[in-house]
N, C-alpha and C positions, 0 to 999 in steps of 0.2 A: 727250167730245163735248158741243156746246155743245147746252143745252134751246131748242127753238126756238119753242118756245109761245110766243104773244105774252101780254104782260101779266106776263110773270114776271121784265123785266129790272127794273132799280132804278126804281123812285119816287125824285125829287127836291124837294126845293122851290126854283118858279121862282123865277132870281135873274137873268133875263135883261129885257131892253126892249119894250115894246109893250101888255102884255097888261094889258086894261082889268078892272077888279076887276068883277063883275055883283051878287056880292052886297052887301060892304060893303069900304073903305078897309082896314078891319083882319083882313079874311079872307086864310086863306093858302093859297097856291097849288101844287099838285104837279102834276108834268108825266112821262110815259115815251114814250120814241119810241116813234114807232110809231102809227097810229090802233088803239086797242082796245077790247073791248066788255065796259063794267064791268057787264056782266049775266051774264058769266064768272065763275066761284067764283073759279079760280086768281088771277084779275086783281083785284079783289075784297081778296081774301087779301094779295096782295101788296101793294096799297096800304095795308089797316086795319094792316099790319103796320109799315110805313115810318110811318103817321100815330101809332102806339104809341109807335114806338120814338124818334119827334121829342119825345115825352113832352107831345102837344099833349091827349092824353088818357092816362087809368093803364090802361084795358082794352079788349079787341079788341070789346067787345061797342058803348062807347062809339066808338069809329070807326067801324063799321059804320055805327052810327045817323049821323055827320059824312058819311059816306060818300051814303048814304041824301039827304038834305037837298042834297047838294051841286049845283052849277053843272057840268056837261059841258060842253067844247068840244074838240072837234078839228079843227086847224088844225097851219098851217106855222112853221118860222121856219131860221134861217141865220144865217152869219156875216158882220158886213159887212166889208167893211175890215180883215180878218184879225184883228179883235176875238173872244178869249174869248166872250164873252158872248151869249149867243144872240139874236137879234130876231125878233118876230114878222115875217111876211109873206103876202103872197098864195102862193097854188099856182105861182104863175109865178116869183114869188122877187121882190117889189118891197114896199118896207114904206108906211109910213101917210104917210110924212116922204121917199117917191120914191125912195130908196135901194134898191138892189142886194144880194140876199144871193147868197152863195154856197152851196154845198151845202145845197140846201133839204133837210129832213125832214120828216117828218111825226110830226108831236106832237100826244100827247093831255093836255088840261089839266083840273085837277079842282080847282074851287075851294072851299075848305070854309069852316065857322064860325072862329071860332078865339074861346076863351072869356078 
């Protein structure tokens, strides 16, 4: 049976279109479906965990603290044009550049330091 906790599916690092960096050019960005609330241990856990294992830091204790510092945003995005690649968009499913996505989601984006 699938766990249905939010927060506990994969952390990614965004490699899709749209998404405006807030802290700096060289910060990196991870994304999970779903809007979720990283004041959640499990969710939390599961990010310092994906942030480890991208070996952007060597311990769970230094992600925390990236985690900590970080940029929230949750928002949309979709496919356009049967592109791979995800795009940000509005809640209605229309991107920055008027475009169309399909199958909107909702995604949560966290953007950290990266050293």
């Amino acid at each position: 049976m699938k766990d249905s906790r939010k927060g506990e599916s994969l952390w990614s690092e965004w490699d899709g279109y749209g998404f405006h960096h807030k802290l700096d050019d060289n910060s990196i960005v991870y994304y999970t479906y779903d809007h979720v609330d990283l004041e959640h241990e499990v969710v939390r856990r599961a990010l310092a965990s994906c942030i480890q294992r991208d070996g952007v830091v060597s311990s769970l204790g230094e992600a925390y603290k990236l985690i900590d510092s970080a940029s929230i945003t949750q928002g949309y995005a979709g496919e356009v044009d049967g592109n791979y690649y995800l795009t940000i968009c509005d809640e209605y499913g229309s991107t920055s550049y008027e475009d169309e996505v399909t199958s909107i989601l909702h995604i949560t984006f966290v953007e950290v330091h990266s050293f």
